[in-house]
N, C-alpha and C positions, 0 to 999 in steps of 0.2 A: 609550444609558446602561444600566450595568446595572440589573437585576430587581432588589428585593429578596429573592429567595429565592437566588439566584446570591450572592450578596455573603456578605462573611465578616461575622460579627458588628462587627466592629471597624472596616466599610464602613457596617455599618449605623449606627452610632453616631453616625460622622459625619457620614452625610446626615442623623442626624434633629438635630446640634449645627449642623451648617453648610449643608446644602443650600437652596437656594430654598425656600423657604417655602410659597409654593403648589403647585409642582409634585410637592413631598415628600407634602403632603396627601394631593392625588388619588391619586398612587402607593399609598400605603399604604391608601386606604382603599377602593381600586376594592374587594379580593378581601372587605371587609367589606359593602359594596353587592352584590356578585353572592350574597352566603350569604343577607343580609337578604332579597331577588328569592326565593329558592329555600324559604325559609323559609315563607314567603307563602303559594308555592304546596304546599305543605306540608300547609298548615294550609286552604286548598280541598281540597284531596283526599281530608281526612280528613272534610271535611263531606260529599266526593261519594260517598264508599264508606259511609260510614253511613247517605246519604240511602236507596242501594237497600233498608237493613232496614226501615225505615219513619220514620215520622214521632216515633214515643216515642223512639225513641233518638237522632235528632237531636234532640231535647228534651233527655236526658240528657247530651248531648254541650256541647251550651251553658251545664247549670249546671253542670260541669267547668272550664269555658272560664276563669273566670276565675283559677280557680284555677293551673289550666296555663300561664296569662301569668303569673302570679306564680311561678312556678318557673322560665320563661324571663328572666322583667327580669332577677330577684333574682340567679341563678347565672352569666348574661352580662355582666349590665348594672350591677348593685349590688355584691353579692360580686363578681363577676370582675374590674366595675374596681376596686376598690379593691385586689385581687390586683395587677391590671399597675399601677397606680400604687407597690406600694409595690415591684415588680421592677425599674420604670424609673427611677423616683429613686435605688435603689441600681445598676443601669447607670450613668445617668448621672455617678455621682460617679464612678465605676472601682471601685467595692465588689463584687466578683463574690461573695463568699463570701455577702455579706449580701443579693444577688437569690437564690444559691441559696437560704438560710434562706429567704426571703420565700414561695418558692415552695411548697418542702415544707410551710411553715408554712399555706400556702392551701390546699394538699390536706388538712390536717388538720382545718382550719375546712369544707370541703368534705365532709368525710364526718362531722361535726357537724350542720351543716344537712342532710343528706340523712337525717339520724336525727330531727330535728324536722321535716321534711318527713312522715315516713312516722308518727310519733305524731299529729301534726295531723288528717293529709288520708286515713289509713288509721282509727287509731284513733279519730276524731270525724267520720267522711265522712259518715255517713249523718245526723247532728244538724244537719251543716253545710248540706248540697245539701236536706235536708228544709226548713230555714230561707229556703232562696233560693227553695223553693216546690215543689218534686220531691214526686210523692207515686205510691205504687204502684208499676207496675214502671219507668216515666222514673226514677224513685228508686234502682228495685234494678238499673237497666243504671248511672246515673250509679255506683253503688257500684263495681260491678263494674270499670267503667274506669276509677275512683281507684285501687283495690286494686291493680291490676298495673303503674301508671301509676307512683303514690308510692312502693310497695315494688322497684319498680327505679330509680327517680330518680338512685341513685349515679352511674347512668349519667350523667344529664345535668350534672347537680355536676361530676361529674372533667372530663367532658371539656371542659364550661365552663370549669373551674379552671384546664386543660392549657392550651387556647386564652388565657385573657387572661395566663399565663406567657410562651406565647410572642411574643403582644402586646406585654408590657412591654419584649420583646429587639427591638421593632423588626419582627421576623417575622412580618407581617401572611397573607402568602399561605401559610402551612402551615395554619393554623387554619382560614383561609376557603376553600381548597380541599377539606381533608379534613371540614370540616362540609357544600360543595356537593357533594361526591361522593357521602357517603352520604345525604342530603339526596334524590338522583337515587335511589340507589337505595330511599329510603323510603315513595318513592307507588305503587309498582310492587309491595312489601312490603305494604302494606298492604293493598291489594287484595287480595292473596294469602291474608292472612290471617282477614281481615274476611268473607271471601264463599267463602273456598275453592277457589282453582284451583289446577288440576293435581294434584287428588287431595289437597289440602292439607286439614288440618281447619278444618273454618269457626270461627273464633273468635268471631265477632259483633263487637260493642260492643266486645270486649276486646283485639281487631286493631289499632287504630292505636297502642294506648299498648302493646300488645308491640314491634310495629313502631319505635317512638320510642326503647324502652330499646335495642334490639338495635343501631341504628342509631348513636342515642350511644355505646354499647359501642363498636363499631368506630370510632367517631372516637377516644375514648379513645386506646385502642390505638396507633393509629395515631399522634399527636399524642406521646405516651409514648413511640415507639419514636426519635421525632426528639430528643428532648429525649436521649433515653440516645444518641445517636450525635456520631462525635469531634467532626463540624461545628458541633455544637449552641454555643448562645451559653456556656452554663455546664454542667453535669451533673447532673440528680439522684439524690441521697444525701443519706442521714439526716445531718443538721447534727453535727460533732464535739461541739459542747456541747451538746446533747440540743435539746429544746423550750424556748425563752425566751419568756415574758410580754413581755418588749417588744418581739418581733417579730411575736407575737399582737395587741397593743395596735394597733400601727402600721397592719394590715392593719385590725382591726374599728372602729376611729375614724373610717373612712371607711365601711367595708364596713357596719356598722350603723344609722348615719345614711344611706346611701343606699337602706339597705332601706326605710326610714320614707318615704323620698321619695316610692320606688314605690308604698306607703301614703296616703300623703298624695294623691298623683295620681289610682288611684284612687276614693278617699275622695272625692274633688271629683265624678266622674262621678255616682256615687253619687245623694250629695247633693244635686243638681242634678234629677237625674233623678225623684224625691222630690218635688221643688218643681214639675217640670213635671208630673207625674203631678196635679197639679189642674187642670188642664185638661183632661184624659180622655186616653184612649188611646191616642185619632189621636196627641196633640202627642208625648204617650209615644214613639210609635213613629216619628215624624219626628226627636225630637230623636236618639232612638240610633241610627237610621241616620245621623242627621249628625255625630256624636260618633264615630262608629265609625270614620269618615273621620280624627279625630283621635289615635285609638290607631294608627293607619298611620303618621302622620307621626314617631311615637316608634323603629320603629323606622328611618327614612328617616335620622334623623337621629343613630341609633345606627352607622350605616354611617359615615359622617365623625366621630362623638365618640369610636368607639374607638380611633381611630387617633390625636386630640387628646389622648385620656387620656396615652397613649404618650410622644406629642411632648413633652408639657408636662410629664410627668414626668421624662421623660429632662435633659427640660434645668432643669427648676426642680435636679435632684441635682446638675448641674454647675455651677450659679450664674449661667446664664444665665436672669436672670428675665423682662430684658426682651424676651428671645425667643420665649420661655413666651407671655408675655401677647400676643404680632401673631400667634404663631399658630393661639393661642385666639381671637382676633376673625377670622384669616381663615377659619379653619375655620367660624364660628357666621357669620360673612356668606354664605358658601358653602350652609349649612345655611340659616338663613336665607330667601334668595335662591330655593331648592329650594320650600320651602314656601309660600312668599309665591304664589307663580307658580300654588302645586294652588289656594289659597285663592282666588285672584282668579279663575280660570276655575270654581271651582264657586260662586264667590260670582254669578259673572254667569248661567252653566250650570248651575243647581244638578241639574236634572233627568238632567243627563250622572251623575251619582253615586246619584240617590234611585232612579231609572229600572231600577237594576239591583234592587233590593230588594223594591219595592211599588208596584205600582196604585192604592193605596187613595186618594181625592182629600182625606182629610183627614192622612194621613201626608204627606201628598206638601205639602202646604201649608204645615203645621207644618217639614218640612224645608227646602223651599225660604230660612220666614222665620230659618232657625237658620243657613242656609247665607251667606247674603246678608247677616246679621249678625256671626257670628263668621269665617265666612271670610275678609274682609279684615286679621285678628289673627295669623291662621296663619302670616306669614312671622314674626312675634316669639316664638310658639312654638317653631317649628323654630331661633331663633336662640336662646332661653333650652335646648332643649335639649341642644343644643348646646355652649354653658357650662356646662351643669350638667357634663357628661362630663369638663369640659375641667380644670373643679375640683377634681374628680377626682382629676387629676393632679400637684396641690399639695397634696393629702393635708388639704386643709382643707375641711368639709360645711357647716359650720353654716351658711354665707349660702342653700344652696341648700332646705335646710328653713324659712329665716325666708320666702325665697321664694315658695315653696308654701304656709308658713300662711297669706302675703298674700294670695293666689292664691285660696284658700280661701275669708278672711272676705269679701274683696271680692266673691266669685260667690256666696254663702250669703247674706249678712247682704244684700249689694245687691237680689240676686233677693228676700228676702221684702219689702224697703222698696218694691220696686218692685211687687210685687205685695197687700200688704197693708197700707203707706201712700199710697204714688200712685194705683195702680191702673193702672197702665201695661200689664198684664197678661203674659201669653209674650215678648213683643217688648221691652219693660223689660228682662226675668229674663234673655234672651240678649242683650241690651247687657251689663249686668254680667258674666255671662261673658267678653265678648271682651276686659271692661275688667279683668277678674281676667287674664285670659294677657296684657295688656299691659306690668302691675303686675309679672309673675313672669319676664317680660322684664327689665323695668328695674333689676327688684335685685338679678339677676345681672349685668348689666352694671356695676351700680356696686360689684357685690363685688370684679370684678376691679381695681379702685384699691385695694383693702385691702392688709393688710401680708404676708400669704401670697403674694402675686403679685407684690409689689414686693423681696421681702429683704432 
């Protein structure tokens, strides 16, 4: 069968209208699975080359950390898809003019947030990382590595932006090659610039997030040059009737609510983690090694939802709804399924997971009971995020925030009744947990009966 990179747009369209349904999945979403793999390692690499500076500046590199996942979800996962969503509903009706607007109109919103990325995280970085607890110089290297990080971000915006463009056509392996390629080449970068070889100047701290912009640069590029060639699904050019509010609307209805999500998400770790911090340390440090295992499975599950975005967009524009919705359930059972499988062997093995992080017997105890707790929940995670992606791609959010607020009060309000009326103690506070990712399972499931999915 052919590739999808081999196929003409107009092949592609209709394998993702008429193809098999599962086999369409995996196709599309292997080359988003091997980026995720590489991504990963990525983001080891930058902890191993900053580990040689010492130990403050893996400090500094940590209260960066989250902020740097939040520039990741938001421009792949949040902004992006809601970019391929609103590319592939205009696909799939046969509106080519109106995917192109969509798109130009992404990169516009795209170098918007790359201007409130760099006010935020450039012009508030040091209030910010000083609040997560940074003081001295872990403070003035985390500076250091926002400042080159956020004032190049366009980087990672555009070529974001580029990729879930050519997502929305269907095009899964241009985007996920040219993000693994340079990907390859940015641990190998880094080092280079971090420590100095080959005569290079040693940048320090401020090595990996050069290495990142340069990197996405080149995917840009690259991604940009396919979009401008004759094969490409449509062309980019400036829209004849300039910038239109409703094709701004269309993209940020989705793209702004999904940013809240990634908010909302997490806001939950947060807050949780708050609640365990009365317990001391140890449990501290148990629970965020076991949660951390949790932020893995988002992007595990970003590997099968972008390509779901895709699908269901494509075809919620052509009026096939009820194709939309089996491929959103086979995708999230796929997902699902993926996750259920990490959860139940470290629910049983927790020590296969903690073992890598710490010795300490009271981290290690605190993890085991978090793992063995909420582990068994994790294939409904990987299946709600799943739907979340998949929602996406029928341009309607709001079930997937009412989700997450459930999500929320059920792991908040549960953990303090378990802890400050029962008395149930740690073990209580992570039931509620698995019973809030239960909860945030089930109400995207029953969103997909709403009238968005049905038309």
């Amino acid at each position: 069968m052919l590739e999808t990179a081999a196929m003409s747009p107009a092949e592609r369209r209709q394998m993702m209208l008429h193809g098999p349904i599962v086999p369409t999945i995996l196709r599309l979403s292997a080359p988003n699975v091997l980026n995720v793999a590489m991504q990963s390692l990525v983001s080891i690499g930058d902890g191993f080359f900053v580990g040689q500076l010492g130990t403050t500046e893996l400090a500094a590199l940590a209260l960066v950390f989250p902020s740097q996942m939040a520039l990741g979800q938001m421009s792949a996962g949040a902004m992006g898809g809601a970019i391929s969503s609103s590319v592939a509903r205009a696909m799939g009706s046969g509106n080519r003019a109106a995917a192109e607007a969509a798109a130009v109109h992404g990169l516009v919103i795209a170098l918007g947030m790359t201007l409130l990325f760099a006010v935020v995280f450039v012009g508030f970085g040091r209030a910010i990382y000083g609040a997560l607890g940074g003081s001295g110089h872990a403070l003035d290297s985390a500076v250091a590595f926002a400042n080159v990080l956020f004032l190049g971000c366009f980087a990672h915006w555009i070529a974001n932006s580029l990729a879930s463009v050519l997502r929305g056509t269907g095009d899964m392996k241009t985007p996920g090659y040219a993000l693994v390629a340079t990907a390859v080449m940015q641990i190998p970068l880094t080092g280079m610039l971090t420590l100095g070889w080959f005569g290079v100047p040693a940048l320090g701290i401020r090595g990996p997030a050069a290495s990142a912009v340069i990197c996405f640069a080149l995917a840009a590029l690259w991604m940009a040059s396919r979009l401008l060639s004759p094969r490409a699904a449509f062309r980019l050019h400036w829209p004849t009737t300039g910038l239109r509010r409703a094709v701004f609307k269309d993209i940020l209805r989705v793209g702004l609510i999904a940013c809240i999500v990634v908010i909302l998400t997490n806001a939950t770790v947060l807050l949780v983690t708050g609640l365990v911090g009365r317990a001391g340390d140890a449990a501290i440090a148990g629970y965020g090694i076991g949660s951390r295992l949790e932020y893995m499975l988002v992007p595990i599950s970003f590997g099968i939802g972008a390509a779901l975005t895709a699908l269901v967009g494509t075809n919620i524009g052509a009026g096939q709804h009820a194709r939309a919705q089996r491929t959103a359930w086979s995708g999230a059972l796929m997902a699902g399924a993926v996750a259920a499988a990490i959860g139940i062997v470290v629910a049983i093995w927790p020590d296969l997971w903690l073992s890598l992080f710490t010795r300490d017997p009271g981290a290690l105890a605190s993890g085991r009971l978090y793992l063995s707790t909420v582990g068994p929940a994790y294939g409904f995670f990987g299946l709600a995020m799943a739907l979340y992606f998949a929602s996406q791609g029928t341009g309607e959010m709001i079930w997937p925030v009412v989700a997450n607020l459930g999500r929320i009060a059920i792991a908040v309000c549960g953990s303090l009744f378990a802890l400050d009326v029962m008395g149930w103690g740690v073990q209580g506070l992570f039931a509620f947990v698995a019973l809030g990712i239960v909860s945030f399972a089930l109400v995207l499931a029953f969103s997909t009966t709403r009238p968005a999915w049905r038309g």
